[in-house]
FIMI-973153 format. One line per field, with one value per residue (C-alpha): x, z, y; residue in one letter. Coordinates in nm, 3 decimals, padded with zeros to 5 digits. Example, Ala and Ser with C-alpha at 12.3 -4.5 7.8 and 13.67 -1.06 7.14 Angstrom:
% FIMI-973153
px = (01.230	01.367) $
pz = (00.780	00.714) $
py = (-00.450	-00.106) $
r = (a	s) $
//
This chain:
% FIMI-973153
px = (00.000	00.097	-00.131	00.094	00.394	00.622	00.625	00.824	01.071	01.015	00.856	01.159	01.372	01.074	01.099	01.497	01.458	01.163	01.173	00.842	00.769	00.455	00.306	-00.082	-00.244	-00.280	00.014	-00.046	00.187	00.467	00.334	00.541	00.239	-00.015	-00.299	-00.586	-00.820	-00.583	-00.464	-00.100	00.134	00.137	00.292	00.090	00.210	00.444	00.610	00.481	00.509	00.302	00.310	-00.049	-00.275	-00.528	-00.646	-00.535	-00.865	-00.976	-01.286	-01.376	-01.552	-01.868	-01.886	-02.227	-02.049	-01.681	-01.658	-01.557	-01.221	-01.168	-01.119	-00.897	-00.603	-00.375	-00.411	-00.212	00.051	-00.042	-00.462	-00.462	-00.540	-00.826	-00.997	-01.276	-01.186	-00.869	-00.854	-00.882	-00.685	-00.378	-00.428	-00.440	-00.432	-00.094	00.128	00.415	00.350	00.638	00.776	01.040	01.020	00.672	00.552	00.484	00.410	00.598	00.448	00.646	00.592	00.448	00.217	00.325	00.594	00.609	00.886	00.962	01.135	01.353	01.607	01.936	02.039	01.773	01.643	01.288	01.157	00.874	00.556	00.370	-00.010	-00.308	-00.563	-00.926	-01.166	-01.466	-01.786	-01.921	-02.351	-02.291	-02.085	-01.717	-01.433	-01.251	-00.900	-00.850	-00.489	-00.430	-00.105	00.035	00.159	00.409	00.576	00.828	01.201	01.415	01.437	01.044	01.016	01.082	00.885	00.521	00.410	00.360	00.510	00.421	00.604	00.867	00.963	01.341	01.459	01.470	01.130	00.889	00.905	00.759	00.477	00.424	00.373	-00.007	00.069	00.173	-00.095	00.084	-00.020	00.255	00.514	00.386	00.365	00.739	00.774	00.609	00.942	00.980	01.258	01.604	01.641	02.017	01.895	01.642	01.702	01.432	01.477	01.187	01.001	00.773	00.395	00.317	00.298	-00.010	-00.276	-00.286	-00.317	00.059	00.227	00.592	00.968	00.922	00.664	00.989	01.263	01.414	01.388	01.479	01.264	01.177	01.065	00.842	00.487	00.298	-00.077	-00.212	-00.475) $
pz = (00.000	-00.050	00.165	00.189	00.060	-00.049	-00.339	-00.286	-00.577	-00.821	-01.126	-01.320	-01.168	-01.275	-01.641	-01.653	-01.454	-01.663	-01.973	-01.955	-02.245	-02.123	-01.802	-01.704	-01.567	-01.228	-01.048	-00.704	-00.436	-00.300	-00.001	00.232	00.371	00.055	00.178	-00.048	-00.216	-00.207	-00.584	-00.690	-00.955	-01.236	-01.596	-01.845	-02.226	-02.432	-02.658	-02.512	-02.146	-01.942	-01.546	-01.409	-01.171	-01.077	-00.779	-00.552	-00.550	-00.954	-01.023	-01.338	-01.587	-01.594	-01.185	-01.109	-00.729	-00.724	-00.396	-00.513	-00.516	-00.153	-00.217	-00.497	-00.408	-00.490	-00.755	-00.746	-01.018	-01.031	-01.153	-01.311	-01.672	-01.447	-01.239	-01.422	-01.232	-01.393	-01.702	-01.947	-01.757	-01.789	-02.133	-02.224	-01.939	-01.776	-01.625	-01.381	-01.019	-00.919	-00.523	-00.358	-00.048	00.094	00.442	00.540	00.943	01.027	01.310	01.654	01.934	02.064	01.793	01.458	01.393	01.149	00.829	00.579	00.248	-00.007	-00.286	-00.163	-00.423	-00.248	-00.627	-00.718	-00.871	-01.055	-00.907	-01.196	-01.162	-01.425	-01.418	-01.556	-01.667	-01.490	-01.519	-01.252	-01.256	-01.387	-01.699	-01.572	-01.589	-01.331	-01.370	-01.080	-01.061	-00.874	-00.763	-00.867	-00.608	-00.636	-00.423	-00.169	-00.209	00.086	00.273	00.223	00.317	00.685	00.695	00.525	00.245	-00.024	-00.196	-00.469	-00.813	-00.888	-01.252	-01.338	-01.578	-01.862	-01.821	-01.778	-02.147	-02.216	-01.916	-02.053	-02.416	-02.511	-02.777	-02.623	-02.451	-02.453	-02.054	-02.060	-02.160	-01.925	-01.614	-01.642	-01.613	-01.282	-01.084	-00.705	-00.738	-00.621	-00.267	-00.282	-00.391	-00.156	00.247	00.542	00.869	01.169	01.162	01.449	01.481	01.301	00.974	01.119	01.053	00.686	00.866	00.919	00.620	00.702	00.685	00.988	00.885	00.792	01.037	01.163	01.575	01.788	01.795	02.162	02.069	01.753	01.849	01.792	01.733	01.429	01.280) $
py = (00.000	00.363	00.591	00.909	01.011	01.383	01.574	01.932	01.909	02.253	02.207	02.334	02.067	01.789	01.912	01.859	01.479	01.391	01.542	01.728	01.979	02.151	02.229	02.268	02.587	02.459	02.286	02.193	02.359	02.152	01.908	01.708	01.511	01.422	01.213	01.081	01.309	01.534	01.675	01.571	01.654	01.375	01.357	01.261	01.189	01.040	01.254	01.584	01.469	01.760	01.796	01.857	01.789	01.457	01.439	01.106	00.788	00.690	00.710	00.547	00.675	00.465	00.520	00.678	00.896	01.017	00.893	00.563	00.727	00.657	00.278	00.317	00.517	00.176	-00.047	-00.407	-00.495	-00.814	-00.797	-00.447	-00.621	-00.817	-00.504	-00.357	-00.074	-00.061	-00.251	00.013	00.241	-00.015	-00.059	00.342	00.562	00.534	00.839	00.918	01.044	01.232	01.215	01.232	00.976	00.837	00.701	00.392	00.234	-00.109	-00.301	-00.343	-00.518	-00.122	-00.081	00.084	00.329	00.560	00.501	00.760	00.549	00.790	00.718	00.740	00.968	01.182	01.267	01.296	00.878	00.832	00.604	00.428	00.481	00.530	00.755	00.875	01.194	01.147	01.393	01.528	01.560	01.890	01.815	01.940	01.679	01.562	01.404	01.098	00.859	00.575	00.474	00.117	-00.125	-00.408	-00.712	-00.550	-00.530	-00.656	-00.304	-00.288	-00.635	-00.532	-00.275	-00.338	-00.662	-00.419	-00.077	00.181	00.061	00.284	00.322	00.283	00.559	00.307	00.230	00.558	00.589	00.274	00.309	00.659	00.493	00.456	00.267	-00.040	-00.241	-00.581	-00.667	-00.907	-00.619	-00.366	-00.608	-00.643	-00.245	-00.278	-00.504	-00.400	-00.126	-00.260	-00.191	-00.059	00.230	00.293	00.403	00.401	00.570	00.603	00.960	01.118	01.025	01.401	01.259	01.053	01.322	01.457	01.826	01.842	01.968	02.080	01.920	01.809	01.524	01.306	01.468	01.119	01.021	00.752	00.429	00.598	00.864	00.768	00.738	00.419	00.635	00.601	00.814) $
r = (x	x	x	x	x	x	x	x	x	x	x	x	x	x	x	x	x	x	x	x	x	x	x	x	x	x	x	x	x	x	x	x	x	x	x	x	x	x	x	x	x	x	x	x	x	x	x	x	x	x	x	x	x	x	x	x	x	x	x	x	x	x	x	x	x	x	x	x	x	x	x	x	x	x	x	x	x	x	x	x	x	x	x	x	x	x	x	x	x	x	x	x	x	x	x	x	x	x	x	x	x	x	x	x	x	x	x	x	x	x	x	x	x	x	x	x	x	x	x	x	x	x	x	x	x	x	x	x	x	x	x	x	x	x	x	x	x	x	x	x	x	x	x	x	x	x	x	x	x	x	x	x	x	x	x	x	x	x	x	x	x	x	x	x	x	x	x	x	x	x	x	x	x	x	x	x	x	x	x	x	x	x	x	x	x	x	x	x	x	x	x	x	x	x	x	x	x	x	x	x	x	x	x	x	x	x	x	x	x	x	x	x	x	x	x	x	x	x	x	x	x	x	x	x	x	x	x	x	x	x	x) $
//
Protein backbone atom coordinates (compact mmCIF):
# COMPACT_ATOMS: atom_id res chain seq x y z
CA UNK A 1 0.00 0.00 0.00
CA UNK A 2 0.97 3.63 -0.50
CA UNK A 3 -1.31 5.91 1.65
CA UNK A 4 0.94 9.09 1.89
CA UNK A 5 3.94 10.11 0.60
CA UNK A 6 6.22 13.83 -0.49
CA UNK A 7 6.25 15.74 -3.39
CA UNK A 8 8.24 19.32 -2.86
CA UNK A 9 10.71 19.09 -5.77
CA UNK A 10 10.15 22.53 -8.21
CA UNK A 11 8.56 22.07 -11.26
CA UNK A 12 11.59 23.34 -13.20
CA UNK A 13 13.72 20.67 -11.68
CA UNK A 14 10.74 17.89 -12.75
CA UNK A 15 10.99 19.12 -16.41
CA UNK A 16 14.97 18.59 -16.53
CA UNK A 17 14.58 14.79 -14.54
CA UNK A 18 11.63 13.91 -16.63
CA UNK A 19 11.73 15.42 -19.73
CA UNK A 20 8.42 17.28 -19.55
CA UNK A 21 7.69 19.79 -22.45
CA UNK A 22 4.55 21.51 -21.23
CA UNK A 23 3.06 22.29 -18.02
CA UNK A 24 -0.82 22.68 -17.04
CA UNK A 25 -2.44 25.87 -15.67
CA UNK A 26 -2.80 24.59 -12.28
CA UNK A 27 0.14 22.86 -10.48
CA UNK A 28 -0.46 21.93 -7.04
CA UNK A 29 1.87 23.59 -4.36
CA UNK A 30 4.67 21.52 -3.00
CA UNK A 31 3.34 19.08 -0.01
CA UNK A 32 5.41 17.08 2.32
CA UNK A 33 2.39 15.11 3.71
CA UNK A 34 -0.15 14.22 0.55
CA UNK A 35 -2.99 12.13 1.78
CA UNK A 36 -5.86 10.81 -0.48
CA UNK A 37 -8.20 13.09 -2.16
CA UNK A 38 -5.83 15.34 -2.07
CA UNK A 39 -4.64 16.75 -5.84
CA UNK A 40 -1.00 15.71 -6.90
CA UNK A 41 1.34 16.54 -9.55
CA UNK A 42 1.37 13.75 -12.36
CA UNK A 43 2.92 13.57 -15.96
CA UNK A 44 0.90 12.61 -18.45
CA UNK A 45 2.10 11.89 -22.26
CA UNK A 46 4.44 10.40 -24.32
CA UNK A 47 6.10 12.54 -26.58
CA UNK A 48 4.81 15.84 -25.12
CA UNK A 49 5.09 14.69 -21.46
CA UNK A 50 3.02 17.60 -19.42
CA UNK A 51 3.10 17.96 -15.46
CA UNK A 52 -0.49 18.57 -14.09
CA UNK A 53 -2.75 17.89 -11.71
CA UNK A 54 -5.28 14.57 -10.77
CA UNK A 55 -6.46 14.39 -7.79
CA UNK A 56 -5.35 11.06 -5.52
CA UNK A 57 -8.65 7.88 -5.50
CA UNK A 58 -9.76 6.90 -9.54
CA UNK A 59 -12.86 7.10 -10.23
CA UNK A 60 -13.76 5.47 -13.38
CA UNK A 61 -15.52 6.75 -15.87
CA UNK A 62 -18.68 4.65 -15.94
CA UNK A 63 -18.86 5.20 -11.85
CA UNK A 64 -22.27 6.78 -11.09
CA UNK A 65 -20.49 8.96 -7.29
CA UNK A 66 -16.81 10.17 -7.24
CA UNK A 67 -16.58 8.93 -3.96
CA UNK A 68 -15.57 5.63 -5.13
CA UNK A 69 -12.21 7.27 -5.16
CA UNK A 70 -11.68 6.57 -1.53
CA UNK A 71 -11.19 2.78 -2.17
CA UNK A 72 -8.97 3.17 -4.97
CA UNK A 73 -6.03 5.17 -4.08
CA UNK A 74 -3.75 1.76 -4.90
CA UNK A 75 -4.11 -0.47 -7.55
CA UNK A 76 -2.12 -4.07 -7.46
CA UNK A 77 0.51 -4.95 -10.18
CA UNK A 78 -0.42 -8.14 -10.31
CA UNK A 79 -4.62 -7.97 -11.53
CA UNK A 80 -4.62 -4.47 -13.11
CA UNK A 81 -5.40 -6.21 -16.72
CA UNK A 82 -8.26 -8.17 -14.47
CA UNK A 83 -9.97 -5.04 -12.39
CA UNK A 84 -12.76 -3.57 -14.22
CA UNK A 85 -11.86 -0.74 -12.32
CA UNK A 86 -8.69 -0.61 -13.93
CA UNK A 87 -8.54 -2.51 -17.02
CA UNK A 88 -8.82 0.13 -19.47
CA UNK A 89 -6.85 2.41 -17.57
CA UNK A 90 -3.78 -0.15 -17.89
CA UNK A 91 -4.28 -0.59 -21.33
CA UNK A 92 -4.40 3.42 -22.24
CA UNK A 93 -4.32 5.62 -19.39
CA UNK A 94 -0.94 5.34 -17.76
CA UNK A 95 1.28 8.39 -16.25
CA UNK A 96 4.15 9.18 -13.81
CA UNK A 97 3.50 10.44 -10.19
CA UNK A 98 6.38 12.32 -9.19
CA UNK A 99 7.76 12.15 -5.23
CA UNK A 100 10.40 12.32 -3.58
CA UNK A 101 10.20 9.76 -0.48
CA UNK A 102 6.72 8.37 0.94
CA UNK A 103 5.52 7.01 4.42
CA UNK A 104 4.84 3.92 5.40
CA UNK A 105 4.10 2.34 9.43
CA UNK A 106 5.98 -1.09 10.27
CA UNK A 107 4.48 -3.01 13.10
CA UNK A 108 6.46 -3.43 16.54
CA UNK A 109 5.92 -5.18 19.34
CA UNK A 110 4.48 -1.22 20.64
CA UNK A 111 2.17 -0.81 17.93
CA UNK A 112 3.25 0.84 14.58
CA UNK A 113 5.94 3.29 13.93
CA UNK A 114 6.09 5.60 11.49
CA UNK A 115 8.86 5.01 8.29
CA UNK A 116 9.62 7.60 5.79
CA UNK A 117 11.35 5.49 2.48
CA UNK A 118 13.53 7.90 -0.07
CA UNK A 119 16.07 7.18 -2.86
CA UNK A 120 19.36 7.40 -1.63
CA UNK A 121 20.39 9.68 -4.23
CA UNK A 122 17.73 11.82 -2.48
CA UNK A 123 16.43 12.67 -6.27
CA UNK A 124 12.88 12.96 -7.18
CA UNK A 125 11.57 8.78 -8.71
CA UNK A 126 8.74 8.32 -10.55
CA UNK A 127 5.56 6.04 -9.07
CA UNK A 128 3.70 4.28 -11.96
CA UNK A 129 -0.10 4.81 -11.62
CA UNK A 130 -3.08 5.30 -14.25
CA UNK A 131 -5.63 7.55 -14.18
CA UNK A 132 -9.26 8.75 -15.56
CA UNK A 133 -11.66 11.94 -16.67
CA UNK A 134 -14.66 11.47 -14.90
CA UNK A 135 -17.86 13.93 -15.19
CA UNK A 136 -19.21 15.28 -12.52
CA UNK A 137 -23.51 15.60 -12.56
CA UNK A 138 -22.91 18.90 -13.87
CA UNK A 139 -20.85 18.15 -16.99
CA UNK A 140 -17.17 19.40 -15.72
CA UNK A 141 -14.33 16.79 -15.89
CA UNK A 142 -12.51 15.62 -13.31
CA UNK A 143 -9.00 14.04 -13.70
CA UNK A 144 -8.50 10.98 -10.80
CA UNK A 145 -4.89 8.59 -10.61
CA UNK A 146 -4.30 5.75 -8.74
CA UNK A 147 -1.05 4.74 -7.63
CA UNK A 148 0.35 1.17 -8.67
CA UNK A 149 1.59 -1.25 -6.08
CA UNK A 150 4.09 -4.08 -6.36
CA UNK A 151 5.76 -7.12 -4.23
CA UNK A 152 8.28 -5.50 -1.69
CA UNK A 153 12.01 -5.30 -2.09
CA UNK A 154 14.15 -6.56 0.86
CA UNK A 155 14.37 -3.04 2.73
CA UNK A 156 10.44 -2.88 2.23
CA UNK A 157 10.16 -6.35 3.17
CA UNK A 158 10.82 -5.32 6.85
CA UNK A 159 8.85 -2.75 6.95
CA UNK A 160 5.21 -3.38 5.25
CA UNK A 161 4.10 -6.62 2.45
CA UNK A 162 3.60 -4.19 -0.24
CA UNK A 163 5.10 -0.77 -1.96
CA UNK A 164 4.21 1.81 -4.69
CA UNK A 165 6.04 0.61 -8.13
CA UNK A 166 8.67 2.84 -8.88
CA UNK A 167 9.63 3.22 -12.52
CA UNK A 168 13.41 2.83 -13.38
CA UNK A 169 14.59 5.59 -15.78
CA UNK A 170 14.70 3.07 -18.62
CA UNK A 171 11.30 2.30 -18.21
CA UNK A 172 8.89 5.58 -17.78
CA UNK A 173 9.05 5.89 -21.47
CA UNK A 174 7.59 2.74 -22.16
CA UNK A 175 4.77 3.09 -19.16
CA UNK A 176 4.24 6.59 -20.53
CA UNK A 177 3.73 4.93 -24.16
CA UNK A 178 -0.07 4.56 -25.11
CA UNK A 179 0.69 2.67 -27.77
CA UNK A 180 1.73 -0.40 -26.23
CA UNK A 181 -0.95 -2.41 -24.51
CA UNK A 182 0.84 -5.81 -24.53
CA UNK A 183 -0.20 -6.67 -20.54
CA UNK A 184 2.55 -9.07 -20.60
CA UNK A 185 5.14 -6.19 -21.60
CA UNK A 186 3.86 -3.66 -19.25
CA UNK A 187 3.65 -6.08 -16.14
CA UNK A 188 7.39 -6.43 -16.42
CA UNK A 189 7.74 -2.45 -16.13
CA UNK A 190 6.09 -2.78 -12.82
CA UNK A 191 9.42 -5.04 -10.84
CA UNK A 192 9.80 -4.00 -7.05
CA UNK A 193 12.58 -1.26 -7.38
CA UNK A 194 16.04 -2.60 -6.21
CA UNK A 195 16.41 -1.91 -2.67
CA UNK A 196 20.17 -0.59 -2.82
CA UNK A 197 18.95 2.30 -3.91
CA UNK A 198 16.42 2.93 -1.56
CA UNK A 199 17.02 4.03 2.47
CA UNK A 200 14.32 4.01 5.42
CA UNK A 201 14.77 5.70 8.69
CA UNK A 202 11.87 6.03 11.69
CA UNK A 203 10.01 9.60 11.62
CA UNK A 204 7.73 11.18 14.49
CA UNK A 205 3.95 10.25 14.81
CA UNK A 206 3.17 14.01 13.01
CA UNK A 207 2.98 12.59 9.74
CA UNK A 208 -0.10 10.53 11.19
CA UNK A 209 -2.76 13.22 10.53
CA UNK A 210 -2.86 14.57 6.86
CA UNK A 211 -3.17 18.26 8.66
CA UNK A 212 0.59 18.42 9.19
CA UNK A 213 2.27 19.68 6.20
CA UNK A 214 5.92 20.80 7.02
CA UNK A 215 9.68 19.20 6.85
CA UNK A 216 9.22 18.09 9.88
CA UNK A 217 6.64 15.24 8.85
CA UNK A 218 9.89 13.06 7.92
CA UNK A 219 12.63 14.68 10.37
CA UNK A 220 14.14 11.19 11.63
CA UNK A 221 13.88 10.21 15.75
CA UNK A 222 14.79 7.52 17.88
CA UNK A 223 12.64 4.29 17.95
CA UNK A 224 11.77 5.98 21.62
CA UNK A 225 10.65 8.64 20.69
CA UNK A 226 8.42 7.68 17.53
CA UNK A 227 4.87 7.38 18.49
CA UNK A 228 2.98 4.19 17.92
CA UNK A 229 -0.77 6.35 17.33
CA UNK A 230 -2.12 6.01 14.29
CA UNK A 231 -4.75 8.14 12.80
Amino acid sequence: MCGRFTQFSNPDELAELFSVREFAAFIPEPSYNLAPKQFLRAIVGHENRRLGALRWGLVPAWAKSEEIGQKLINARAETLAEKPSFREAFKKRRCMIPANGFYEWRKSAKGKVPMYIYQKSEKPFALAGLYEIWRTPAGESLGTCTIVTTEPNSLMASIHNRMPAILSPANIDSWLDRSISETAQLHQLLQPFPSEKMAAYKISSLVNSPKNNSEACFKPVSLSDASTEIS
